[in-house]
N, C-alpha and C positions, 0 to 999 in steps of 0.2 A: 588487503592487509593495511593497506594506508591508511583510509577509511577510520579503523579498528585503531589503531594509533593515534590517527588525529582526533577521534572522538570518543574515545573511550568506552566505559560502557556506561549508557544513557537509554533511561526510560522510553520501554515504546508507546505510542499514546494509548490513555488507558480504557479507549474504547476496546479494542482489541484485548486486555487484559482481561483473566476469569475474575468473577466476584461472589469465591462460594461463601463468605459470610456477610454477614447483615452491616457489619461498617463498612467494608468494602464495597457494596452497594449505594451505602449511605456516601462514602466517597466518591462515587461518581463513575468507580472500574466498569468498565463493560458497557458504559449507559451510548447510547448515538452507534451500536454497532451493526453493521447493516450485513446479514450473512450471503455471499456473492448469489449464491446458486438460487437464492428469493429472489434476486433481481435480472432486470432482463438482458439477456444475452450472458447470462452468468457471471454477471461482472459488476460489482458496486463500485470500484473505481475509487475506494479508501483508501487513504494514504497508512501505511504501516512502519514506515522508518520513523525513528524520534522525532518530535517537533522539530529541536533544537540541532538536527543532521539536516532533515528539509530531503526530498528526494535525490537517490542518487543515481550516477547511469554507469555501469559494470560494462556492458555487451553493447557493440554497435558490428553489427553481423554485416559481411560483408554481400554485393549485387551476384551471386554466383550460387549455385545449385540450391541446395535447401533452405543455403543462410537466406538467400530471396524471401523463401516463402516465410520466416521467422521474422525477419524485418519485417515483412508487411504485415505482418499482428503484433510487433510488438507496436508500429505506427498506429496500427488501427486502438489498440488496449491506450493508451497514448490519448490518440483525442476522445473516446468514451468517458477516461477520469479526468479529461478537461469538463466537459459536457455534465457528467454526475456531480463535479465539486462546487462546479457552478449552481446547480439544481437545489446542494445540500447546505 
């Protein structure tokens, strides 16, 4: 809810955005979108919060039963979209 207060509501980049017509296109919606499941390990590792939020962190799962094993993907999902942002 913070989040949502502190920044309102703010465009998400417009790679991510549909562009079912022709200026929308022409504007640029859609264009550099890379869809997860083409890329390897099913993960393009694109940022999808606004530019102007920058990524944020919700969930930091605690060392104990499953949240273990969620931590350790969400570390690993972590360094892949260092690795892909780096690449792109």
């Amino acid at each position: 809810m913070r989040s949502a207060r502190e920044n309102g509501s703010l465009m998400p980049p417009k790679y991510i955005l549909n562009a079912p017509t022709k200026l929308m296109k022409q504007e640029g919606y859609s264009e550099g979108y890379r869809y997860d499941h083409d890329e390897p390990d099913a993960f393009s590792g694109q940022e999808y919060f606004p530019e102007k939020m920058g990524r944020q962190h919700y969930y930091d799962p605690p060392e104990r039963g499953f949240e273990r094993e969620i931590k350790k993907r969400l570390e690993w999902w972590e360094r892949l979209r260092k690795e892909r942002n780096k690449e792109n």
